[in-house]
Structure formats: C-alpha cells, structure tokens
N, C-alpha and C positions, 0 to 999 in steps of 0.2 A: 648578436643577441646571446646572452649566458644563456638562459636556458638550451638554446639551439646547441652550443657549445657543451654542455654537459651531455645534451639527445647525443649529441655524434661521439664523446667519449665513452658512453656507454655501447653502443657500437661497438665501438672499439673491445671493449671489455669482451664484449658477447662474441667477439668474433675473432678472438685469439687465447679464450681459455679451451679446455677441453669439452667435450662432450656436442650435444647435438646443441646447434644453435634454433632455439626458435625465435621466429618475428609472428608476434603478433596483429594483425589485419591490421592498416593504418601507421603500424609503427616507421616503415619504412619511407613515409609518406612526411615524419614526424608531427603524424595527427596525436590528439592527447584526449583523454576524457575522465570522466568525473561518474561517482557512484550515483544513482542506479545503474546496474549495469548496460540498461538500454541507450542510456548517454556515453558509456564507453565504446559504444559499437553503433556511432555514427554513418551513414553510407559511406562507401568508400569512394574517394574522389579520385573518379579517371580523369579529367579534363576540361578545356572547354569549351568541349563540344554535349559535353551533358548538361541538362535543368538541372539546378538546384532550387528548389521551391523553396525559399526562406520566409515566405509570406504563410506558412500553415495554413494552408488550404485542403481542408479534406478531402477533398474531390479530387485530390490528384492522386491519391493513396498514397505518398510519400513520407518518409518520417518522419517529416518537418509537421507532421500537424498533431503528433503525439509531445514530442519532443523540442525544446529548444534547441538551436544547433549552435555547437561551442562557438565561439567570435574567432578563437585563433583557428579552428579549425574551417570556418566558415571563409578566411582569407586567404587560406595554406592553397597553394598551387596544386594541382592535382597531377596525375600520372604524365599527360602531355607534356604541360610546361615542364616539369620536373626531369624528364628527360631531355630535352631540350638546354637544360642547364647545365651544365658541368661541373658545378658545386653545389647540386643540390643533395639532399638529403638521399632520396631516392639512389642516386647515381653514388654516394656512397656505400652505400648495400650493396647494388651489382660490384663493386668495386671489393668491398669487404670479404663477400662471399665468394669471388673468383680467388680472392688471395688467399683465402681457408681452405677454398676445393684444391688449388694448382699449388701448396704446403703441404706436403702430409706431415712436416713437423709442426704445422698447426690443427688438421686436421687429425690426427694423431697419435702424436707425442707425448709424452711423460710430464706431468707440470711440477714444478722444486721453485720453493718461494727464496725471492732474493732478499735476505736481512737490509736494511736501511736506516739508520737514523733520521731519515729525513720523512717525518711524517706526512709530507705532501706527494711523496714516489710512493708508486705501485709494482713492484718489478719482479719479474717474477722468469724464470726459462723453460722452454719448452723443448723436448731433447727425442728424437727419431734416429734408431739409424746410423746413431755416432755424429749427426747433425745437431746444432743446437742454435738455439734464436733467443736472443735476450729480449724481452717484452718491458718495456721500461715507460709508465703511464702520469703524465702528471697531474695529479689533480687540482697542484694549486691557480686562482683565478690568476695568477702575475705569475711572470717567469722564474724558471727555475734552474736553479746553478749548482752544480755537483761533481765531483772527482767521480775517476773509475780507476780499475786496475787492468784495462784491457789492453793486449801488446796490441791485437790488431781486431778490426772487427771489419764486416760489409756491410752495409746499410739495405735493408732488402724491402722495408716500405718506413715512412713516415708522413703521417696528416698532414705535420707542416716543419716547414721546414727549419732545421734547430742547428745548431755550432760545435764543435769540438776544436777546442784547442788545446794539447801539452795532458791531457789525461783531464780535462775538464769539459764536462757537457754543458750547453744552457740550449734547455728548452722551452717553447712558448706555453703559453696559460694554456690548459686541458688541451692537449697531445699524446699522441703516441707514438714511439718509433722501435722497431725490429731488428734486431742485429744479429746477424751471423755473428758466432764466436766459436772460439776454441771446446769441444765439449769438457777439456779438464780442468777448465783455469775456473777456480771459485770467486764469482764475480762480492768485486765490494765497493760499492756505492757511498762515496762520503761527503762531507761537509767541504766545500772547496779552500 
C-alpha cells in the first residue's frame, strides 16, 4: 500500500535526523485521523483481546458513540497482532528507535546536507566522533538509479534491500539506507 509505504518512510525521516524524535499516540500503530481534533485521537488499539464498540452505543461510555471511527483505522491491527508481525508498522518503531538509541551518530551527530541533482534523493550525513553515516532516502514511488563517489562504504541499516554495482546504487521505491563512510570524502550523488 503507498500510503503505508510513505507512513514508514517518514519514520524513517523521524528517526535518523537530529533532535528528539516524537511519536505521536497511534502513530506507531500507523493509525491516521482527520480534524476535529477528537477524531485525531481515536482509542488507541491494544488488540484483540479489547471491544471495540463500533455500533455507537452510549451506554458503553466508549468513543465510538461521540465519534465515527476512521474505517482504516477501525481495520488496522492493533498492539497484539502488530507484534506478532515482523513487518509490521509497530515493530518498525522498536526497530527505528533501538537503531537511534544503539547510534550516537544518529542520536547525536552533526547533520550536513548532501547536494543532489536528483530531485527524488534526500541525502544528507550524520557525523559523531570522526564517525560518519550517509543517510540517503528515496522518495520516488519507482526505483531509483544513481552513481556515487564512495571508495568504500558498510552498510549499517536498510528498509529494503537495494544494489551497488561499479559506483552505482539502485534503490527500491520509498527506502532508506545508512552507510558508514569515510568522514573526509565529500560525497556526490549523480545521474548514472
């Protein structure tokens, strides 16, 4: 699903720039909501072992009898199942945020944006320490095909799995991948 695919690149985002990362209640769940703000703050779904009252019954005090409750959010798996999953949204976050906390060059480090012509990269390095990690995000919905200048790099996390050959990256539609590299070398990102 694109949207799903955008939720988890923004993750991404959130969980390799600087500063405090917040998740907002549901977010992690990839629940969504809509203005007023009482529809944005839905109950939060632990599982299935809770009621969900979707029949607006006021007798049950639930917020289902104020509130419609979103459809995508009404079929989104809840805490249980979600861990249970190994690809699910939730289990990306524990995933996200061990890799932020056990980084301190992403918890951290200095961020220096990486020039591009390629208007669908977002790339940017994060640098601790004399450590440096290349952050390199693609946003376009098709794959993406680009040179570098990197004599050697480690591969220290990526979403999904992507190619290098000969100084040439190709990566899948909205991804991200981390790479150790050299702190001196001025990375450049080009048109293959």
């Amino acid at each position: 699903n694109e949207n799903e695919d955008r939720a988890r690149l923004a993750a991404h985002f959130l969980m390799t720039l600087p500063g405090i990362s917040w998740i907002y209640y549901g977010e992690e769940l990839g629940m969504t909501g809509d203005k007023p703000d009482p529809n944005i703050r839905q109950p939060f779904k632990w599982g299935v072992d809770n009621t969900y009252n979707t029949e607006g019954d006021p007798a049950t005090g639930h917020f289902d009898h104020v509130y419609e409750w979103d459809s995508h959010n009404l079929m989104l798996d809840g805490v249980d199942e979600q861990l249970d999953d190994p690809n699910s949204m939730l289990n990306l976050y524990i995933e996200l945020l061990a890799l932020k906390r056990n980084h301190e060059v992403l918890s951290s480090g200095d961020i220096a944006s990486v020039p591009s012509v390629i208007n669908t990269l977002l790339a940017y390095t994060r640098t601790y320490n004399r450590t440096t990690y290349l952050v390199i995000h693609n946003l376009a919905l098709g794959e993406n095909t680009f040179g570098h200048n990197l004599d050697a790099f480690t591969t220290i996390y990526n979403s999904v799995a992507f190619d290098e050959d000969n100084g040439v990256f190709v990566m899948p539609p909205l991804s991200t991948i981390i790479l150790e590299i050299d702190t001196d070398i001025e990375v450049d990102l080009t048109r293959p």
